[in-house]
N, C-alpha and C positions, 0 to 999 in steps of 0.2 A: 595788881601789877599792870603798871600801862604797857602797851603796845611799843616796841620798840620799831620808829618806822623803819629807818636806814636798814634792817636788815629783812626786815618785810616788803619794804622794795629790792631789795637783793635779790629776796627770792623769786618774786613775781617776775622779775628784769631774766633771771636763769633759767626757769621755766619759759619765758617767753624765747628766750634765745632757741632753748632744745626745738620746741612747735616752728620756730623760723628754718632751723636746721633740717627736721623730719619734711616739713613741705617745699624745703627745696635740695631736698634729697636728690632728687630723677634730674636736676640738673646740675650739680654738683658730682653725684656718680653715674654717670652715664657706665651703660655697660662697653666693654673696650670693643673694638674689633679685633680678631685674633688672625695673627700674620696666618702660613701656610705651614710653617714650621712649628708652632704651634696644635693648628689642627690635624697635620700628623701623626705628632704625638700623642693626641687623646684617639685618634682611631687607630694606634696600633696597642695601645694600652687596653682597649674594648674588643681587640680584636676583630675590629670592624672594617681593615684597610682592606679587603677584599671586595667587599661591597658598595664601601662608598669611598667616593674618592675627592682629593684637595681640589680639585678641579669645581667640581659640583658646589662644595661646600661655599668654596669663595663667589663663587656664580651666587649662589642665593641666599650671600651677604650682600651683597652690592644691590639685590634688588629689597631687601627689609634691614633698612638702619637697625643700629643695637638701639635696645630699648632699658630703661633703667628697670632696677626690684621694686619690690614691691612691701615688703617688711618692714623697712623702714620710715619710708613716707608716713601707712597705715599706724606707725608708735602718736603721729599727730592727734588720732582720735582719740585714746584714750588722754596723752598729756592735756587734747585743746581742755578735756572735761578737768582733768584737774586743775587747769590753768585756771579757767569759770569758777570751779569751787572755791580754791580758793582764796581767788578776788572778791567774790562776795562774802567770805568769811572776813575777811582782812574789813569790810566793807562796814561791816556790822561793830565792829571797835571803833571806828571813823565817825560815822554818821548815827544821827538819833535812830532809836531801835524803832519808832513808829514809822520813820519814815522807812527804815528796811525791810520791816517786815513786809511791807507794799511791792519795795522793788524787788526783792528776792525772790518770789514767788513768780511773776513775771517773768524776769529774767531768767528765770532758772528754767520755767516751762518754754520757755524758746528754744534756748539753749539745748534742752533735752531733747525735743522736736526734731531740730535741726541736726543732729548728733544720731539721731535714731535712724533716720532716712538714711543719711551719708552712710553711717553702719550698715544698714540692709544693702543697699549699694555697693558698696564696695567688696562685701560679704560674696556676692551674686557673682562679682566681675572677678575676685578670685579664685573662686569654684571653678567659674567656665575658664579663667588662662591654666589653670592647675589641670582639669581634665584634657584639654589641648596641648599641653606640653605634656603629658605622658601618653596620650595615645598617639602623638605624633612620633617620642622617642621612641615605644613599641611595635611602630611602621616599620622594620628594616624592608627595605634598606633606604627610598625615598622620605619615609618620613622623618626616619632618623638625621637625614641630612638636613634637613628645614628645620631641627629641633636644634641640632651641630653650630648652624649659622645662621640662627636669632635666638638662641638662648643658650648655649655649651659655653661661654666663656663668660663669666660672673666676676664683677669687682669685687672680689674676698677679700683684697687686703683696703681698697679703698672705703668697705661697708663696714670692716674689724674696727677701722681708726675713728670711723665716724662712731659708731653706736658707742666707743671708749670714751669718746670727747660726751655724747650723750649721757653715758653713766656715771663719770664726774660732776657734769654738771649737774644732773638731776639730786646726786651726791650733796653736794655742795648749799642746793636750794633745800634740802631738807634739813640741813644742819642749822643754817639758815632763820629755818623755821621754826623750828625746836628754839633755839634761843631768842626769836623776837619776840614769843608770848608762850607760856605754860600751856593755854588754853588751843593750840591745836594741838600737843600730843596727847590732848585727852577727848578729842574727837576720832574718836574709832573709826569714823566714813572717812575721814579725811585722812590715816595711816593706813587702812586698807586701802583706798586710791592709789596712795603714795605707793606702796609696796605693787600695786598690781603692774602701776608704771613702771617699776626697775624690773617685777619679771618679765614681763613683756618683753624688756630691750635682751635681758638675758636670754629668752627664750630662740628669738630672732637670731641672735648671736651664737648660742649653740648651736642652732638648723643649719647654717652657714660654713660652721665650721666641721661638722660628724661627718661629712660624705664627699665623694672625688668632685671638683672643680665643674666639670660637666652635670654632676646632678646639683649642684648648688640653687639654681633657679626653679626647680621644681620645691627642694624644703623651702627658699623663701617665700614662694606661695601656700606653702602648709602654716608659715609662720605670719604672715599676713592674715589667714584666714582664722586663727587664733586669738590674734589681738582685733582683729575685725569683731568677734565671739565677745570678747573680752569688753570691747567701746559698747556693744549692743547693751550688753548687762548693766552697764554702769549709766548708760544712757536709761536704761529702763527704771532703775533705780535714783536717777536724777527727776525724774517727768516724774515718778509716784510721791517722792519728796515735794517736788515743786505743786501738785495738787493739794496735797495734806497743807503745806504752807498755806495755801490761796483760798482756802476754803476756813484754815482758822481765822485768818483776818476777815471773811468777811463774815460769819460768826462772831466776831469780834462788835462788826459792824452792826449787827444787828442788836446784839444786847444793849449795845450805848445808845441807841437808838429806840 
């Protein structure tokens, strides 16, 4: 059965959309600033208006802008890898297998490299914002107010809409998929990928929604630091692939030789 392009471009084109959406996430939802009316309401629901007051809170918002999540952006790493896979799967229907099996193995160990680092990284810079926003909200009462006004008010409903238009789309590129060619729903790497990238969003999306408005930024750093877990693994398992590739061809090389 050939390759059906038009919906193998589909898919690649709707994956690519979601990775264009996840990395411009942080300017797309920016976190809101919350009026005074607002932060009253969440310090008398914590029972905190004693301690800390609108006065303070709005004081040091105006000196640390709202800062976007972090959950979402971090869905990029694991989609860019699926995105990688599978253009070079698509790749190897396209072009002669000799010449693929050359670029695949290359590319893939880039790819993985690249994917590996960013993971470690971004891994580290979740950890450290996650322990700083709870030992900051565990400061009463000064802490709590620098925790109040740069992270207590979370786009929840602006992050809902997005990760929904995300798991349509992601939706949509695997159906996609399944009908351009037989032969990825019988690549097991590439339906585990596919599946780990819908929990992810799901995952993200639960943390977001289980807990009050104010601790919202603390789960999407739990949820960041997950799919962070999640891109490492897949990256580790892209580079062990990518060597196994790169070492048959040039075994390959050597027998013909």
């Amino acid at each position: 059965m050939e390759l059906r392009k038009p919906l193998f471009i589909a898919a690649l084109v709707l994956l690519g959309l979601c990775v264009l959406i996840e990395v411009g996430a942080s300017i797309l939802l920016p976190r809101p600033v919350a009026s005074s009316s607002d932060i009253e309401a969440s310090l008398r629901s914590e029972g905190a208006q004693g301690d800390v007051s609108v006065q303070d809170v709005l004081a040091m918002q105006s000196k640390n802008p709202p800062t976007p999540g972090m959950g979402i952006p971090y869905l990029a790493l694991v989609d860019g890898l699926l995105l990688l896979t599978l253009g070079l799967m698509g790749a190897s229907l396209l072009i002669p297998e000799r010449v693929h099996g050359q670029l695949q193995g290359v590319v893939s160990l880039v790819g993985a490299i690249v994917a590996l680092l960013a993971g470690i990284t971004m891994l580290v810079a979740a950890i450290g914002l996650l322990l700083l926003m709870v030992s900051l909200f565990t400061a009463v009462p000064f802490g709590t107010i620098a925790y109040l006004a740069i992270w207590g008010f979370f786009n929840r409903g602006g992050a809902a809409a997005t990760l929904g238009l995300l798991m349509t789309l992601k939706v949509a590129a695997s159906v996609c998929l399944a009908l351009a060619h037989p032969r990825f729903l019988q690549n097991k790497g590439l339906v585990l990928l596919v599946l780990t990238s819908l929990l992810a969003g799901a995952v993200v999306s639960l943390l977001h929604g289980w807990v009050p408005i104010i601790l919202v930024s603390i789960t999407d750093a739990i949820g960041a630091i997950i799919v962070a877990i999640l891109g490492i693994i897949w990256a580790v398992v892209l580079f062990i692939g990518a060597l196994v590739s790169i070492l048959r061809v040039l075994k390959l090389k050597r027998t013909a030789a």
